[in-house]
N, C-alpha and C positions, 0 to 999 in steps of 0.2 A: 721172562719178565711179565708180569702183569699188573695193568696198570689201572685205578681205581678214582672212580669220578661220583661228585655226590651232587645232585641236582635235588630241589626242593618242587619243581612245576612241568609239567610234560613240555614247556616249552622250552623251559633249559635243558630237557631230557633231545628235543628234537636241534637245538642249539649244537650241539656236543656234537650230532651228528651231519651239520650242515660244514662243520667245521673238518669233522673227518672226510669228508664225501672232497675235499679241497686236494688230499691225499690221493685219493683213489684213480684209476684208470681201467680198460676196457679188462678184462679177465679175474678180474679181484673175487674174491668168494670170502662172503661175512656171514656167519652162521651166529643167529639169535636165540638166545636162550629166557628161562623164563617163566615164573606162574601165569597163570590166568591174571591177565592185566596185568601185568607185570610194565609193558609198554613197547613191547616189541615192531609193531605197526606203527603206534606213536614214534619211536624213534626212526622209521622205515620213510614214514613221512619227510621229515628233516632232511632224511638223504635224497630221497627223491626230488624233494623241494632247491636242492641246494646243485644237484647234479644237471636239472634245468631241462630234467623229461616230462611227458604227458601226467596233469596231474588228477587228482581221483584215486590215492591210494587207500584202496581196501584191506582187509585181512583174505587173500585168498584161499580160504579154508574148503571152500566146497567146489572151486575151482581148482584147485592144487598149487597152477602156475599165472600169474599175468605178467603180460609183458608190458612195462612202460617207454613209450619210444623215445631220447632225442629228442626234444623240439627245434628245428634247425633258425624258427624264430626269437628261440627264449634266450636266453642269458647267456648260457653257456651251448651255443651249437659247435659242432663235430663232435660233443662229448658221447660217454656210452651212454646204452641202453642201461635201463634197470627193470630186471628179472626177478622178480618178490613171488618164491614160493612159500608153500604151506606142507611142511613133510609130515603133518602130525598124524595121515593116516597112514603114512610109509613106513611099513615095519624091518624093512631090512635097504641094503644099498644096492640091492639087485631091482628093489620096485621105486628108486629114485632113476635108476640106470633106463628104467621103459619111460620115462616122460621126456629123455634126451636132452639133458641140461646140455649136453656137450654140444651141441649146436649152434648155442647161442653166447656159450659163454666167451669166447673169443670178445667176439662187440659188444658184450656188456659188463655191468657189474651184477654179481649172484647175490640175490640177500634172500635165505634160506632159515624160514622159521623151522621151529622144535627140529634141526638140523644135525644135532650131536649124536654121531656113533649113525651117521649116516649116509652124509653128505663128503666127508674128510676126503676119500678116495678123490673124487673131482679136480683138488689141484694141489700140486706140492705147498703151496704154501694160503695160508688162510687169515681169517682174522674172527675169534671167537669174542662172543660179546653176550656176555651173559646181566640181564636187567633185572637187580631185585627189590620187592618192595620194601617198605620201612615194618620192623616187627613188630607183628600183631593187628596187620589189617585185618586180619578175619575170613581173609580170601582164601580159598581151598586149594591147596595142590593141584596141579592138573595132573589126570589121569594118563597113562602112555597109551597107544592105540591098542598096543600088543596086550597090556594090559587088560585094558576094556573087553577086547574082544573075548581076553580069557575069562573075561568073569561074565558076560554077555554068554558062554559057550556051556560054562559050570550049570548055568541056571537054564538052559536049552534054547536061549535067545539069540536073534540076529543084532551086534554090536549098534548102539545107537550113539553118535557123537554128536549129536543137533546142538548139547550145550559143553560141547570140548572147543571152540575157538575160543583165541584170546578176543575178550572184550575192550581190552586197553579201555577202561574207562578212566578220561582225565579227573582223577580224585584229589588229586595237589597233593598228593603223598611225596616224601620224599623220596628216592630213588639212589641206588648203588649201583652203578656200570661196572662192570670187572673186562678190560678188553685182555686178551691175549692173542698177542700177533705170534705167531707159527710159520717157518719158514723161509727160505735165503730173502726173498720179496720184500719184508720188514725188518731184513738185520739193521739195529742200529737205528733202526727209523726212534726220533724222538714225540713220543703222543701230548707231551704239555703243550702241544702247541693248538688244541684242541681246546685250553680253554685261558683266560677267563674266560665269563660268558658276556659281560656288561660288568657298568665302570662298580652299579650297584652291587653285584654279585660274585663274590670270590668264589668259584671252582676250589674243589678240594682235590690233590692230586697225590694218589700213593702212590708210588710204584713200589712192590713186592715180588718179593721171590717168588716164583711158580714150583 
């Protein structure tokens, strides 16, 4: 099943996910998908915000992994951690395996950008969420590492990614969520409960066939 959300403002985009984050507990793994800006970090936000850890969420792109702790002040203490990596330079699930997610994922929640056909191995069951923009923003594909590198290698250069992170810039675009929950973890789990968003704004909810 997969299930389709249409948000018009990065804050109904990060709504969506303050609402999922209600769902979630410590070992969960949410792999983000997504062009450039797309709003993968904007919605990473939301969760973070909503799960009631350390706040300051970046795009970890040149760090790979940050950890957000728990605030055992904030809103919601005893809850997980949140682990907001960046796999966009991880070309394979062997150079995910050398930064040791498995460590942490126990006490926290994993939210794993450009994470497809990477990360999956980590846990029997997942929750894919792929964010797209409305057609014809004008914004460029993003490039894959493995990618990069090969055309970086063709032309005899060392791989340059300084403008491969997502920008997530708040553009007030509208916005297509596609989630897919994967896994014994979400059998049956109902996601309309993720929206409305406000009395003003009606959530749009598809669910479709996968």
């Amino acid at each position: 099943m997969v299930w389709e959300f249409v948000t018009d403002t990065p804050e109904q985009t990060q709504r969506i996910a303050e609402n999922l984050a209600a769902l979630l507990r410590a070992g969960d793994l949410i792999i983000l998908s997504g062009e450039l800006g797309a709003g993968k970090t904007t919605f990473t936000q939301g969760l973070g915000r909503s799960l009631g850890v350390r706040p300051g969420i970046i795009s970890p792109t040149f760090v790979l992994v940050r950890i957000h702790p728990n605030l055992p002040e904030g809103h919601n203490p005893g809850g997980p951690d949140l682990v907001h990596v960046d796999a966009y330079r991880l070309a394979t699930p062997g150079e995910i395996d050398d930064i040791d997610l498995e460590n942490t994922m126990d006490s926290s929640v994993t939210v794993v950008e450009w994470g497809e056909d990477r990360v999956e191995h980590l846990a029997a069951s997942r929750l894919e969420i792929e964010l797209l923009r409305a057609v014809g923003s004008g914004t460029p594909q993003a490039v894959r590492p493995a990618e990069a590198g090969q055309v970086a290698g063709e032309r005899g250069e060392a791989p340059d990614f300084a403008d491969s992170f997502d920008a997530d810039e708040d553009d007030g675009e509208p916005r297509t969520l596609r989630l897919r929950a994967v896994g014994p973890r979400w059998a049956n789990t109902d996601f309309s409960k993720l929206g409305p968003l406000s009395q003003n704004t009606e959530l749009a909810i598809n669910p479709c066939e996968s």
